[in-house]
mmJSON file of the N, C-alpha and C atoms, coordinates in Angstrom:
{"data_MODEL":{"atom_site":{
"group_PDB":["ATOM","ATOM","ATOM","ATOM","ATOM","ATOM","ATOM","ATOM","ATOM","ATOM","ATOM","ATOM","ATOM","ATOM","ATOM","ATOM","ATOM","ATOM","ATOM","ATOM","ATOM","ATOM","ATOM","ATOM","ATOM","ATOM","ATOM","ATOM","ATOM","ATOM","ATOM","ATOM","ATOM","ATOM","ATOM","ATOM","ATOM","ATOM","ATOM","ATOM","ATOM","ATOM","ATOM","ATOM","ATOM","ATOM","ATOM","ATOM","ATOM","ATOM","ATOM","ATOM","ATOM","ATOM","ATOM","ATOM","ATOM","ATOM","ATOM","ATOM","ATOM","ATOM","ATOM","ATOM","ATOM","ATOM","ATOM","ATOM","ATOM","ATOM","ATOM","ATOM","ATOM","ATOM","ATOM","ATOM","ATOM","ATOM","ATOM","ATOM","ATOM","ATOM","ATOM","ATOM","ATOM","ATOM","ATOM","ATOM","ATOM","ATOM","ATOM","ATOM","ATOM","ATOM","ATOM","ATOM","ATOM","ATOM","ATOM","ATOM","ATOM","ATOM","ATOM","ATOM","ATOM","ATOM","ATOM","ATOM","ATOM","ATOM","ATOM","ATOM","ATOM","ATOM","ATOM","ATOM","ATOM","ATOM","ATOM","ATOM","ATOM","ATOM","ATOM","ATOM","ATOM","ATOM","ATOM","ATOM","ATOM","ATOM","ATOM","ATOM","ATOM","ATOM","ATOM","ATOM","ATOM","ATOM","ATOM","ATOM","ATOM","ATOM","ATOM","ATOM","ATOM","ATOM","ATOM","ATOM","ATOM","ATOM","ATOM","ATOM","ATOM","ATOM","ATOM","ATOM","ATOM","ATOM","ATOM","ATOM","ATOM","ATOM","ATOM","ATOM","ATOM","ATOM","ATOM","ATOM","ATOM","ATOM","ATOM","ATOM","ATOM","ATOM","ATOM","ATOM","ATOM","ATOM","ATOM","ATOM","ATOM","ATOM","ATOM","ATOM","ATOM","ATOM","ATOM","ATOM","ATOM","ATOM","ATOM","ATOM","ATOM","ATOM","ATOM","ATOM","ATOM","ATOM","ATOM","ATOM","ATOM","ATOM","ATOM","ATOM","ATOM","ATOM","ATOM","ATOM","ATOM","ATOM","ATOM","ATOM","ATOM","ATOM","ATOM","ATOM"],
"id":[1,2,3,4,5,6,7,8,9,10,11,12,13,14,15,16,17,18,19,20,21,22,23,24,25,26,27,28,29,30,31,32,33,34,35,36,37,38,39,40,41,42,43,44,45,46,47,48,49,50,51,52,53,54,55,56,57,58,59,60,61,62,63,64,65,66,67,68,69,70,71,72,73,74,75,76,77,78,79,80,81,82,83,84,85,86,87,88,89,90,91,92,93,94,95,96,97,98,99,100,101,102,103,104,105,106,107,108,109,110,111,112,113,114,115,116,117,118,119,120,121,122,123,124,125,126,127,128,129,130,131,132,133,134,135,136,137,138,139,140,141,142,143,144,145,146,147,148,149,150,151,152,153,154,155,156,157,158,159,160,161,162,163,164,165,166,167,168,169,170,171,172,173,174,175,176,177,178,179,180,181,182,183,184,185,186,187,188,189,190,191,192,193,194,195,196,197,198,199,200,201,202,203,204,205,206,207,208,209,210,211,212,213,214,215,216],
"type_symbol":["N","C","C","N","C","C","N","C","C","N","C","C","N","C","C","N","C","C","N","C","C","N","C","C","N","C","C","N","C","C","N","C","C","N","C","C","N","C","C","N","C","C","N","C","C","N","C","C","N","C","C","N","C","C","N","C","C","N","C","C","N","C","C","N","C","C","N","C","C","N","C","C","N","C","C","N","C","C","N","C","C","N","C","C","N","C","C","N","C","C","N","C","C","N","C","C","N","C","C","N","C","C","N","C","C","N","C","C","N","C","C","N","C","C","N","C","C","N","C","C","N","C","C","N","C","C","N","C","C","N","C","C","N","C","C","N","C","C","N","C","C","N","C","C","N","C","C","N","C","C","N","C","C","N","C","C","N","C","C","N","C","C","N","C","C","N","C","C","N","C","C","N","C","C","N","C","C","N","C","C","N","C","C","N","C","C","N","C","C","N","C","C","N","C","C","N","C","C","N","C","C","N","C","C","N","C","C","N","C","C","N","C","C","N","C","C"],
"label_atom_id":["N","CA","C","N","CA","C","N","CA","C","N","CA","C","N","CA","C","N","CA","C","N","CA","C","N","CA","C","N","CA","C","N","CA","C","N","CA","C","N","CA","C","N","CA","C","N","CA","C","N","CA","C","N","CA","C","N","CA","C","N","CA","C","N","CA","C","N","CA","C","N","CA","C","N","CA","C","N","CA","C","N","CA","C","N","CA","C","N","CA","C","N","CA","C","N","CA","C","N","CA","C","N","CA","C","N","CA","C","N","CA","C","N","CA","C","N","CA","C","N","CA","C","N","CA","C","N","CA","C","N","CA","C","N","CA","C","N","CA","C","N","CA","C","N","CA","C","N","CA","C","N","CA","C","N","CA","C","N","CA","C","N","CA","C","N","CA","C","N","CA","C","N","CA","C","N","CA","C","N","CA","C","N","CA","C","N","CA","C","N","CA","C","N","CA","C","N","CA","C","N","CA","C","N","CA","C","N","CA","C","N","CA","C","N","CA","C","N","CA","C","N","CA","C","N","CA","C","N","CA","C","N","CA","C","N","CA","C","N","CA","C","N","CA","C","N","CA","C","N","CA","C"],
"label_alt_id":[null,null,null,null,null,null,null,null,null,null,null,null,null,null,null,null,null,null,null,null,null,null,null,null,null,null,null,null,null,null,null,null,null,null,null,null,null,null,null,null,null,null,null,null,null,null,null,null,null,null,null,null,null,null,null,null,null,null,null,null,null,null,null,null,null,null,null,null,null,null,null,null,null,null,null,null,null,null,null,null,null,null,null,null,null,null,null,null,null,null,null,null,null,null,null,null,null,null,null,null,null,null,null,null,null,null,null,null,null,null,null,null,null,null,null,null,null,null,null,null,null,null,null,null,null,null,null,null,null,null,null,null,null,null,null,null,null,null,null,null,null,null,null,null,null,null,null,null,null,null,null,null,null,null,null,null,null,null,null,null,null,null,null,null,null,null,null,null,null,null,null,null,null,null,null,null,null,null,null,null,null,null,null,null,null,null,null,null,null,null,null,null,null,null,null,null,null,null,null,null,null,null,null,null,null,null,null,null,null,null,null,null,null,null,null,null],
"label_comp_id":["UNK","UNK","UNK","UNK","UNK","UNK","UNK","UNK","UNK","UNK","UNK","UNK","UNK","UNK","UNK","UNK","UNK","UNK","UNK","UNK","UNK","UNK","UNK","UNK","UNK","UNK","UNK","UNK","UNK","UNK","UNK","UNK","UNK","UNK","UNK","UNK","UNK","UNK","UNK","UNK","UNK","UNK","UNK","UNK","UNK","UNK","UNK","UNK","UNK","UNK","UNK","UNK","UNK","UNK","UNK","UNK","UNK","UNK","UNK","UNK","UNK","UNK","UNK","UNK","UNK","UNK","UNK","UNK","UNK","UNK","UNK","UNK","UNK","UNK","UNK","UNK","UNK","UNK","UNK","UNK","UNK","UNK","UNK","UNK","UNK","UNK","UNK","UNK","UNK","UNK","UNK","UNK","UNK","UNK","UNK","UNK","UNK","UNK","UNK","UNK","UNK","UNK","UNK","UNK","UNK","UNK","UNK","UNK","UNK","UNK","UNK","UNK","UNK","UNK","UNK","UNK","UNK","UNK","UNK","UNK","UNK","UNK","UNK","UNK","UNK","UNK","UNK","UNK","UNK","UNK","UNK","UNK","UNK","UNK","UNK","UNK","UNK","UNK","UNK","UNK","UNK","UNK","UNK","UNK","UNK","UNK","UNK","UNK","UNK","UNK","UNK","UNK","UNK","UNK","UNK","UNK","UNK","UNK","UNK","UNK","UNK","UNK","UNK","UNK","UNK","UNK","UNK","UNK","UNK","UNK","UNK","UNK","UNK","UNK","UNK","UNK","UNK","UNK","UNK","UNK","UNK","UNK","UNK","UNK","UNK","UNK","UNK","UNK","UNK","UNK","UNK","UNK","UNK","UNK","UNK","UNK","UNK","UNK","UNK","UNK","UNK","UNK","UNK","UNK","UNK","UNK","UNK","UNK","UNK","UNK","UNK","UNK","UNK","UNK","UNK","UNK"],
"label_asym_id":["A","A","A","A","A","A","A","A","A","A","A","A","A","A","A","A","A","A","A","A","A","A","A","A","A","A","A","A","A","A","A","A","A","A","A","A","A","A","A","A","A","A","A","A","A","A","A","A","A","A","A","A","A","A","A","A","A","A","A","A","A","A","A","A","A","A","A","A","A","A","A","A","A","A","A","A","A","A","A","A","A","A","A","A","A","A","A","A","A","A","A","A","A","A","A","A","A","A","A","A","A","A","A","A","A","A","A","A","A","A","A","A","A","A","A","A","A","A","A","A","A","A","A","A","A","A","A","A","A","A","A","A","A","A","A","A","A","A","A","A","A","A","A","A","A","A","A","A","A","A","A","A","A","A","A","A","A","A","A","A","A","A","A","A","A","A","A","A","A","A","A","A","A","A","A","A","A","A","A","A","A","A","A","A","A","A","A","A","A","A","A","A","A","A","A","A","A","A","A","A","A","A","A","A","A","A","A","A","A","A","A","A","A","A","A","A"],
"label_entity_id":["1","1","1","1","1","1","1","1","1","1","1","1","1","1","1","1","1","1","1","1","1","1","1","1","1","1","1","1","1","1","1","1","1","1","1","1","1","1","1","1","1","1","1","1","1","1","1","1","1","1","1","1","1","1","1","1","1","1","1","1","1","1","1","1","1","1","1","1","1","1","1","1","1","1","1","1","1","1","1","1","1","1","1","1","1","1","1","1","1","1","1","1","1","1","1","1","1","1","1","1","1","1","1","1","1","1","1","1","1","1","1","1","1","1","1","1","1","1","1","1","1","1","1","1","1","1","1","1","1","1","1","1","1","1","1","1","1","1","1","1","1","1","1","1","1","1","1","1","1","1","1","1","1","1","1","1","1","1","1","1","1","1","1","1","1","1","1","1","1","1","1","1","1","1","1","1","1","1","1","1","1","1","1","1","1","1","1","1","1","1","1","1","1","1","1","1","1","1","1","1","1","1","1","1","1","1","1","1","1","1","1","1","1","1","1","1"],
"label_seq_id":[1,1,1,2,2,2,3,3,3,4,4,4,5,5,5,6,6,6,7,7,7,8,8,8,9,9,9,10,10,10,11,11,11,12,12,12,13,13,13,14,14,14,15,15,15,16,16,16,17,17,17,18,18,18,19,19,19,20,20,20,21,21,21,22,22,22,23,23,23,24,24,24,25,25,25,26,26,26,27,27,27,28,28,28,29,29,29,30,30,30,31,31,31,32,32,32,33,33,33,34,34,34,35,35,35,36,36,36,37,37,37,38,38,38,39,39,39,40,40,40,41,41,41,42,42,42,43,43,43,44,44,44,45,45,45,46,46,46,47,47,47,48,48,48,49,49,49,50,50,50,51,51,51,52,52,52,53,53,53,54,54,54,55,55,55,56,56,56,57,57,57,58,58,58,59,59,59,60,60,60,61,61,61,62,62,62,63,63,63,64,64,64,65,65,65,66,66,66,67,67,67,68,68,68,69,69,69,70,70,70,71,71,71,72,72,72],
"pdbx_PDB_ins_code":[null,null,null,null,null,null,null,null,null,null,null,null,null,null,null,null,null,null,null,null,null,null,null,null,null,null,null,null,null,null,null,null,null,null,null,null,null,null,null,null,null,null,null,null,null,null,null,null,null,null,null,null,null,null,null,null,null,null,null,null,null,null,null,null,null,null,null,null,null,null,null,null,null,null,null,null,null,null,null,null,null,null,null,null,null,null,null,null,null,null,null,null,null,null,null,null,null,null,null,null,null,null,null,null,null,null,null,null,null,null,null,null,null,null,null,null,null,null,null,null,null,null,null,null,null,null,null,null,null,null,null,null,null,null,null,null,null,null,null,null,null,null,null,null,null,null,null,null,null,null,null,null,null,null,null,null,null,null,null,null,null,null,null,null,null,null,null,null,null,null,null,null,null,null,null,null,null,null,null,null,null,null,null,null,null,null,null,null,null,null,null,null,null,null,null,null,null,null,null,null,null,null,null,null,null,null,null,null,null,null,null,null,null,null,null,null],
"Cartn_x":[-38.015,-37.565,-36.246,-35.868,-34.825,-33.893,-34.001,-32.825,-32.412,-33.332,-32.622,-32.037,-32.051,-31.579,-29.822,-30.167,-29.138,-28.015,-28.593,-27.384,-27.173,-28.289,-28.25,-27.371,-27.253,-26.77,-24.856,-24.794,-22.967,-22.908,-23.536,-23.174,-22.972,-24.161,-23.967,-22.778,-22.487,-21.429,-20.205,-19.822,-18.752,-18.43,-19.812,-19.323,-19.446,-19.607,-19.094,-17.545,-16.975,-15.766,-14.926,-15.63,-14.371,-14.515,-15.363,-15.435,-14.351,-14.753,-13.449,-12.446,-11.568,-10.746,-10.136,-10.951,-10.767,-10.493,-11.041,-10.859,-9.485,-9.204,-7.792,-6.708,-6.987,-6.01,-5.757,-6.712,-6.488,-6.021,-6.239,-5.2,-3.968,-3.849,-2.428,-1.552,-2.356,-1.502,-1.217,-1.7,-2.14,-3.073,-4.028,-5.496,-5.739,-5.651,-6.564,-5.682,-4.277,-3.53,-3.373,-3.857,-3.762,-5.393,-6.224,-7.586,-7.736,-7.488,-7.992,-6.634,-5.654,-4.641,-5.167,-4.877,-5.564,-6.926,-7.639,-8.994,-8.489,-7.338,-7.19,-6.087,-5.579,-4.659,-5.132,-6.127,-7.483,-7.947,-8.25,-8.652,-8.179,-6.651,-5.38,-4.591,-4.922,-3.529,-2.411,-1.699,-0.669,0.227,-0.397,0.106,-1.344,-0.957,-2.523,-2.327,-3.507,-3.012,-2.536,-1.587,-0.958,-1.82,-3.228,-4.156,-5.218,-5.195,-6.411,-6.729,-8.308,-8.662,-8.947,-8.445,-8.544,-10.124,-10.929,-12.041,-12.214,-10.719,-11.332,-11.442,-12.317,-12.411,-12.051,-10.921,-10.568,-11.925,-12.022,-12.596,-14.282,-14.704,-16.301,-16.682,-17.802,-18.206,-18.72,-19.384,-19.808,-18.839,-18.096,-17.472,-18.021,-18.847,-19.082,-19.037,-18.563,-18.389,-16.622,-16.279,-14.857,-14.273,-14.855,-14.587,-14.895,-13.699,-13.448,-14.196,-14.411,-14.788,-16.347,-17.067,-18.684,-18.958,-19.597,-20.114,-21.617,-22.258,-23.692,-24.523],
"Cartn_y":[-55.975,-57.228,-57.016,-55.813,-55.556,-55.088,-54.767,-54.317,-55.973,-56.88,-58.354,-58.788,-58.925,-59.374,-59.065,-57.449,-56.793,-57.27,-57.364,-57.949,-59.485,-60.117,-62.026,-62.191,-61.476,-62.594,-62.096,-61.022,-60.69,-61.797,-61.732,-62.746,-64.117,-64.29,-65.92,-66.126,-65.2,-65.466,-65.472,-64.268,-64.393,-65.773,-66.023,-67.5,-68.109,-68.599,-69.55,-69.529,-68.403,-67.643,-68.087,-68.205,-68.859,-69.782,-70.935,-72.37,-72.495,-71.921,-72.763,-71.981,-71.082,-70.689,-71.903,-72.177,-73.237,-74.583,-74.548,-76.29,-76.2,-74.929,-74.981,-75.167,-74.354,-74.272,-75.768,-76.18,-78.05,-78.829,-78.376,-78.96,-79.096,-77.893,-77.663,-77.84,-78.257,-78.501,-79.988,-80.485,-81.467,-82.381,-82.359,-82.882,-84.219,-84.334,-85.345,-86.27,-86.325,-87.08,-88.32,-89.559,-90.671,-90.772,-90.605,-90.42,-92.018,-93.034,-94.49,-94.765,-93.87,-94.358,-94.617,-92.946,-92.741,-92.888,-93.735,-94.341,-95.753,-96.527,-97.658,-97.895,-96.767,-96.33,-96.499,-95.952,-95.51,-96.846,-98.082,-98.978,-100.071,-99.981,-101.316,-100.813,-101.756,-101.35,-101.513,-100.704,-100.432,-101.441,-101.581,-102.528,-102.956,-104.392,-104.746,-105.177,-105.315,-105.275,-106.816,-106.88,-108.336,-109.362,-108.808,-109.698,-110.231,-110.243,-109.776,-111.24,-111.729,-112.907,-113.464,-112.739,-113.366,-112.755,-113.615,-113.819,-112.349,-112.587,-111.441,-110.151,-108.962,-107.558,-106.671,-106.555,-105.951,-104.252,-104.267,-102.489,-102.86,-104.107,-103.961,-103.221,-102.861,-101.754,-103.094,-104.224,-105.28,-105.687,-106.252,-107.372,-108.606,-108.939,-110.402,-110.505,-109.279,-109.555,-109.836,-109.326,-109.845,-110.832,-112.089,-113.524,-113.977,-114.532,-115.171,-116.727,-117.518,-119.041,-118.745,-117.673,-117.142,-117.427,-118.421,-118.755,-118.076,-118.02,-117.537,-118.79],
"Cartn_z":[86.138,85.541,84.799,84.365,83.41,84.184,85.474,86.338,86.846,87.144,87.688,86.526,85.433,84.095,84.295,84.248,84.199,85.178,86.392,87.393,87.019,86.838,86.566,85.511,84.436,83.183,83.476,83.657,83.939,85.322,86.087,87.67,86.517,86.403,86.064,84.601,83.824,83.013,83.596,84.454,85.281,86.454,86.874,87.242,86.286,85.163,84.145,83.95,83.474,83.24,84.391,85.527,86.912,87.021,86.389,86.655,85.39,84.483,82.901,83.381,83.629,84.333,85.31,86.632,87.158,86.744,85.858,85.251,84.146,83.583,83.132,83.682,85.07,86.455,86.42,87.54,87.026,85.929,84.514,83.653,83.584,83.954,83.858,84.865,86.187,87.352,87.325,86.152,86.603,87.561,87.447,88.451,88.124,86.383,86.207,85.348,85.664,85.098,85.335,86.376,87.149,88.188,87.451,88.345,89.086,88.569,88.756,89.839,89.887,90.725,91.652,91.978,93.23,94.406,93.155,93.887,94.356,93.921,94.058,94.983,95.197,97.051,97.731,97.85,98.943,99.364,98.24,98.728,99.156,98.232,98.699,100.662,101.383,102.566,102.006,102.785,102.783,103.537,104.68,105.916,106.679,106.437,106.765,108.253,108.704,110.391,110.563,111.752,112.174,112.478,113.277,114.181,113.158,112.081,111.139,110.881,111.755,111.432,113.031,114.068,115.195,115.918,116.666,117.13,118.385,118.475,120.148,119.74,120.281,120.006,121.493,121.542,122.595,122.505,121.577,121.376,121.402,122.194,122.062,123.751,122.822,124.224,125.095,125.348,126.085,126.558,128.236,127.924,127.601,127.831,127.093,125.673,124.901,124.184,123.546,124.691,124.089,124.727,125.027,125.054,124.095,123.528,121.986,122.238,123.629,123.885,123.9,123.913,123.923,122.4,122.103,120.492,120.651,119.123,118.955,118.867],
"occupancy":[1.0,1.0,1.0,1.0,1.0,1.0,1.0,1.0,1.0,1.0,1.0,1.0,1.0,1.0,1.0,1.0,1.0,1.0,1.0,1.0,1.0,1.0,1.0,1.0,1.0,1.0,1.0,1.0,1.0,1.0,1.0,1.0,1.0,1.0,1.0,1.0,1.0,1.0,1.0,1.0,1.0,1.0,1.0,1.0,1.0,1.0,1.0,1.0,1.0,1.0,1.0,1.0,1.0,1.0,1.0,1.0,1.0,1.0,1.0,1.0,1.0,1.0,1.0,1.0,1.0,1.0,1.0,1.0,1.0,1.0,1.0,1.0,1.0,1.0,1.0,1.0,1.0,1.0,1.0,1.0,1.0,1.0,1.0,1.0,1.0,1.0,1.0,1.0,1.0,1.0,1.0,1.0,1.0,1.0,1.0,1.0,1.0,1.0,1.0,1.0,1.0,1.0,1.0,1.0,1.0,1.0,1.0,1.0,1.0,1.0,1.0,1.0,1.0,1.0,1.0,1.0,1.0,1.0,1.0,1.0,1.0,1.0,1.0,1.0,1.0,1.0,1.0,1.0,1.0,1.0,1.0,1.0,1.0,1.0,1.0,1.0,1.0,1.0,1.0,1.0,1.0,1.0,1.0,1.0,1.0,1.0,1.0,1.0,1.0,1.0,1.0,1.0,1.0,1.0,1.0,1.0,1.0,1.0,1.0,1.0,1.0,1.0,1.0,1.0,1.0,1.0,1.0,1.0,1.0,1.0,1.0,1.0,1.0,1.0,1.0,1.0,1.0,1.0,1.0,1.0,1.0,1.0,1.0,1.0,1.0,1.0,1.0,1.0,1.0,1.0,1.0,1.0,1.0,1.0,1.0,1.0,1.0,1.0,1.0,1.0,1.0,1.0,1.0,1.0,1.0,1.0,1.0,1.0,1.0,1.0,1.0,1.0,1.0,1.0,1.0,1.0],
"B_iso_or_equiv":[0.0,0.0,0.0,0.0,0.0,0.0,0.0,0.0,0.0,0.0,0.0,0.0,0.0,0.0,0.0,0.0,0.0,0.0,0.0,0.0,0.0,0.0,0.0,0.0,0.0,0.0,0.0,0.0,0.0,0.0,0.0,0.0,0.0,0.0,0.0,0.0,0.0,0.0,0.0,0.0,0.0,0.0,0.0,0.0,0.0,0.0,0.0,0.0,0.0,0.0,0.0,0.0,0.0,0.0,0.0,0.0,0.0,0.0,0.0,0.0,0.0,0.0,0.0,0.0,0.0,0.0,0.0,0.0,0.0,0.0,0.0,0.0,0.0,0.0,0.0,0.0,0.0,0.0,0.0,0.0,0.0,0.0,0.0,0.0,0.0,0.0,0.0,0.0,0.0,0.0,0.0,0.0,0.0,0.0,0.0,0.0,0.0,0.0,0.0,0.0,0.0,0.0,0.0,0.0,0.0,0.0,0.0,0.0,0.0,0.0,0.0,0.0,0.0,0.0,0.0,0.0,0.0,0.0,0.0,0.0,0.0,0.0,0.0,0.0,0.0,0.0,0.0,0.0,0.0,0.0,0.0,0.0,0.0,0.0,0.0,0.0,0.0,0.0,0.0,0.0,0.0,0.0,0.0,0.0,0.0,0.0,0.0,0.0,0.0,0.0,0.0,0.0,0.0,0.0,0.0,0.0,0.0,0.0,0.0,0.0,0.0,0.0,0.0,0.0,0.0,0.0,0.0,0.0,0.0,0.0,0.0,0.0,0.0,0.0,0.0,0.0,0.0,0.0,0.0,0.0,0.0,0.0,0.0,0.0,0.0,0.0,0.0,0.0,0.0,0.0,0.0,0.0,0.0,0.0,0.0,0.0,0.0,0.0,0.0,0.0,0.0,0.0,0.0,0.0,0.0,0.0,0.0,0.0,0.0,0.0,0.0,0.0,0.0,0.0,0.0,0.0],
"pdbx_formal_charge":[null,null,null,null,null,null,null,null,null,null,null,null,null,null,null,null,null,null,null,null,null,null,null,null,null,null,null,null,null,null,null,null,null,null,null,null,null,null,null,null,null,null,null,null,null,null,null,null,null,null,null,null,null,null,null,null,null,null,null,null,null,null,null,null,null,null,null,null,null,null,null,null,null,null,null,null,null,null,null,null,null,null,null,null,null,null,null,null,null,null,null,null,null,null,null,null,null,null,null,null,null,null,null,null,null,null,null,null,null,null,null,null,null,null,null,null,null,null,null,null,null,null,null,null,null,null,null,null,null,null,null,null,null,null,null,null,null,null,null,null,null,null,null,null,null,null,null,null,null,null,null,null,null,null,null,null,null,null,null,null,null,null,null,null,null,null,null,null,null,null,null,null,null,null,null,null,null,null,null,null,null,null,null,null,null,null,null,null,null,null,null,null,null,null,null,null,null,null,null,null,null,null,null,null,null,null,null,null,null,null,null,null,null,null,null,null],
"auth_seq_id":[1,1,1,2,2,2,3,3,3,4,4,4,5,5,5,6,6,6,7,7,7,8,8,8,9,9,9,10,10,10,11,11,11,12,12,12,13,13,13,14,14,14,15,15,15,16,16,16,17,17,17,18,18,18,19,19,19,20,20,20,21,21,21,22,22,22,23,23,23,24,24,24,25,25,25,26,26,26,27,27,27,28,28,28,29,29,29,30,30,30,31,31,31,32,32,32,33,33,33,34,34,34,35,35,35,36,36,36,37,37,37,38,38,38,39,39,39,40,40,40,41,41,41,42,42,42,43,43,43,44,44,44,45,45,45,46,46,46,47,47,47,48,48,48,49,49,49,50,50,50,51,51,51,52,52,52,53,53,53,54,54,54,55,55,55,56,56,56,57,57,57,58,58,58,59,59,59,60,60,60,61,61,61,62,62,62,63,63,63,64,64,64,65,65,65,66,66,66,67,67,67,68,68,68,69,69,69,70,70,70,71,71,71,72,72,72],
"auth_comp_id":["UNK","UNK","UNK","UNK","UNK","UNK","UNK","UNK","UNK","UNK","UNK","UNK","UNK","UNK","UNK","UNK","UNK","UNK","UNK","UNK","UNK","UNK","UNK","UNK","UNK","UNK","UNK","UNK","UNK","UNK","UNK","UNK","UNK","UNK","UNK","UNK","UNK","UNK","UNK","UNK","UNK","UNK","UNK","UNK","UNK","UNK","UNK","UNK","UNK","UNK","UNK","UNK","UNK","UNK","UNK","UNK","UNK","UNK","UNK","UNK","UNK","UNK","UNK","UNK","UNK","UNK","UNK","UNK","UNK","UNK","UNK","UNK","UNK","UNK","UNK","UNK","UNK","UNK","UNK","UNK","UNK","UNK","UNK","UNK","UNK","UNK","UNK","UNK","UNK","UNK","UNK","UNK","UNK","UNK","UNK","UNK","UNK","UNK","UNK","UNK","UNK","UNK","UNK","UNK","UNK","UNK","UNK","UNK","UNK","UNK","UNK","UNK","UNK","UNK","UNK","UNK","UNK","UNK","UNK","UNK","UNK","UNK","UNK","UNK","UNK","UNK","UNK","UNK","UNK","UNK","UNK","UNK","UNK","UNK","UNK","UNK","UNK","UNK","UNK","UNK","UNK","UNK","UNK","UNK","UNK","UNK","UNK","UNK","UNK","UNK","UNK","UNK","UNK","UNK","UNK","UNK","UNK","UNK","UNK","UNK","UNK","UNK","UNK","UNK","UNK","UNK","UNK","UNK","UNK","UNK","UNK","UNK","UNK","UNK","UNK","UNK","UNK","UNK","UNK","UNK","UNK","UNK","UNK","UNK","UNK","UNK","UNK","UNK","UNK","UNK","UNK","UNK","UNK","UNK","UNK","UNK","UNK","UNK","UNK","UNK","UNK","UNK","UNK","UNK","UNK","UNK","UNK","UNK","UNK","UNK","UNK","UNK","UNK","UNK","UNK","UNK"],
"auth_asym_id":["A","A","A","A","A","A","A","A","A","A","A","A","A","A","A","A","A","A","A","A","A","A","A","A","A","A","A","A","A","A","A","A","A","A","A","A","A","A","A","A","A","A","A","A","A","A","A","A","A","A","A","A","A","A","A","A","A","A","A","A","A","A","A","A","A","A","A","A","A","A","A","A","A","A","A","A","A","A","A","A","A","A","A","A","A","A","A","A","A","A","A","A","A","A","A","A","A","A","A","A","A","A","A","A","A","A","A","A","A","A","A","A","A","A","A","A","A","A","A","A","A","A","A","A","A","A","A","A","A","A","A","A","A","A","A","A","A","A","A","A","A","A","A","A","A","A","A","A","A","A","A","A","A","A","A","A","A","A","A","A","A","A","A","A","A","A","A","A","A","A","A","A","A","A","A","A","A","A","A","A","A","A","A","A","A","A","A","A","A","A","A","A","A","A","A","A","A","A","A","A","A","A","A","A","A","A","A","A","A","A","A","A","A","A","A","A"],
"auth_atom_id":["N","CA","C","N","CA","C","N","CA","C","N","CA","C","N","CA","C","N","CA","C","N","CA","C","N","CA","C","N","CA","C","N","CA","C","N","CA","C","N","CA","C","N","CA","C","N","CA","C","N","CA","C","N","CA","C","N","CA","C","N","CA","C","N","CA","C","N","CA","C","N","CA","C","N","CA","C","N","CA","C","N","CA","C","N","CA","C","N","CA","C","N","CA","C","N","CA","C","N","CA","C","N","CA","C","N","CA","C","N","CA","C","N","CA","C","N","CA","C","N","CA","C","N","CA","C","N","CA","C","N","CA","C","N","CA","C","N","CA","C","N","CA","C","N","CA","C","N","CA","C","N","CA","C","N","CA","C","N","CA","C","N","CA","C","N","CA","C","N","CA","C","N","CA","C","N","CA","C","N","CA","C","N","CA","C","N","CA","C","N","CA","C","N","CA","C","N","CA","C","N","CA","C","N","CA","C","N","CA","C","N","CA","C","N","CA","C","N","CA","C","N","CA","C","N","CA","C","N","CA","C","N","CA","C","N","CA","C","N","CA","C","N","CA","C","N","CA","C","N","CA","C"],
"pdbx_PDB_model_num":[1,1,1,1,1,1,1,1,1,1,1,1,1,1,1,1,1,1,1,1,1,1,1,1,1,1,1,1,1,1,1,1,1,1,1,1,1,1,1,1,1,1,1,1,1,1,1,1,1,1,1,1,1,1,1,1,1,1,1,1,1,1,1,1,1,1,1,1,1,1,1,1,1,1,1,1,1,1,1,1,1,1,1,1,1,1,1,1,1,1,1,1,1,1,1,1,1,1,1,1,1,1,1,1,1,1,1,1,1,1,1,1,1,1,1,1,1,1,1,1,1,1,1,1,1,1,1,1,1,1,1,1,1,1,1,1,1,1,1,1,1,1,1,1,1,1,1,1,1,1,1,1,1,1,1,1,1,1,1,1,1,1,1,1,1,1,1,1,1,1,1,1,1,1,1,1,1,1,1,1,1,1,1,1,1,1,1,1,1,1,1,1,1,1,1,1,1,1,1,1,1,1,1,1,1,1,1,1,1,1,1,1,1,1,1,1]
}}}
């Protein structure tokens, strides 16, 4: 039991020691300077498509399904 100790508590401190290490790295690189930006890029287009609103789906695997005059 005192030989697993021995290896467990240096392993698991030394990974502590490289996670805060790590998370300084990131401070200082800057990581977490604009967090809400960049989630709100992700969700605004950029360029929204030209066709956007029209009935036909050129990309359906059916053709009957890409006749835009076929109602439900």
């Amino acid at each position: 039991m005192t030989g697993a100790l021995g290896i467990l508590i240096p392993v698991s401190l030394g990974m502590g020691l490289v996670g805060l290490a790590t998370f300084f790295w990131a401070m200082r690189k800057g990581q977490f300077e604009d967090p809400e930006g960049n989630a709100w890029r992700v969700i605004t287009p950029q360029d929204p498509p030209s066709d956007e609103g029209h009935d036909n789906d050129d990309l359906a695997a059916d053709p009957a399904d890409r006749d835009p005059a076929r109602r439900l």
